[in-house]
PLY file of the C-alpha trace (Angstrom):
ply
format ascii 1.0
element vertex 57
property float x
property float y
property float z
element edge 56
property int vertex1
property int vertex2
end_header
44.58 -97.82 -26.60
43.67 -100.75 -24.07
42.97 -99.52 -20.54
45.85 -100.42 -18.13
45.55 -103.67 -16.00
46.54 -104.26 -12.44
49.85 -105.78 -11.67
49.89 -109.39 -12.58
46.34 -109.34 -14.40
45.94 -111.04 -17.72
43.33 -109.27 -20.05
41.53 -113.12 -19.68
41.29 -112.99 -15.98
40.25 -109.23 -16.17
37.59 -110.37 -18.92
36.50 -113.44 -16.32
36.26 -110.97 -13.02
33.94 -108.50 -14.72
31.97 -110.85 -16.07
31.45 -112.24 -12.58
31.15 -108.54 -11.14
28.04 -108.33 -14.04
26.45 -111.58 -12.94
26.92 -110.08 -9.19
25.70 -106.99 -9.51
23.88 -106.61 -12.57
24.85 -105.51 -15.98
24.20 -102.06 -15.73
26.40 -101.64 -12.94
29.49 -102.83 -14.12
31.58 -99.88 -15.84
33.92 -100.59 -19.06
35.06 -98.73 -21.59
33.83 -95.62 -22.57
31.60 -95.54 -19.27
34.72 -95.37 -17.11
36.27 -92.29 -18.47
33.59 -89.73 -16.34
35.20 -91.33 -13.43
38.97 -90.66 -14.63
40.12 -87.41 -12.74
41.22 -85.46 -15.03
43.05 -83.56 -12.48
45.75 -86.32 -11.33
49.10 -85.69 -10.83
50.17 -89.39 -11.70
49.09 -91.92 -14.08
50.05 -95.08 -11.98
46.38 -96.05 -10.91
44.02 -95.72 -13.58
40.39 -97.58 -13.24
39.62 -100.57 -15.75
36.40 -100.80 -14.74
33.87 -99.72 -11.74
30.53 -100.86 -10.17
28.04 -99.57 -8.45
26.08 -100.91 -5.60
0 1
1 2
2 3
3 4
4 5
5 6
6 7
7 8
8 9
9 10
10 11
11 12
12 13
13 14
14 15
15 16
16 17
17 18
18 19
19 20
20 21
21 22
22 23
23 24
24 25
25 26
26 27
27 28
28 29
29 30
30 31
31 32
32 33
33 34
34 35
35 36
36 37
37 38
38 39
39 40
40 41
41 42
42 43
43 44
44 45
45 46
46 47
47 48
48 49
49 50
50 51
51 52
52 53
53 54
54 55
55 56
């Protein structure tokens, strides 16, 4: 299953922004994936925001 994209977001332009983000911040701070799902709460009582992707500073 694809992770959910904000409203009006293509998967290109999400593709393009993240790629920016990396060449920002560095690679290893740019969350996707598999590495997003530790900061998911599991706890949530609604589904409508859910993370694509994260960095870190």
């Amino acid at each position: 299953m694809a992770d959910p994209l904000p409203p009006g977001v293509t998967a290109e332009q999400m593709a393009e922004a993240l790629e920016r983000f990396r060449q920002i911040v560095g690679r290893e701070w740019v969350f996707t994936d598999e590495k997003v799902v530790s900061y998911r709460d599991p706890y949530t009582i609604t589904t409508m925001r859910v993370a694509t992707g994260r960095m870190r500073p």
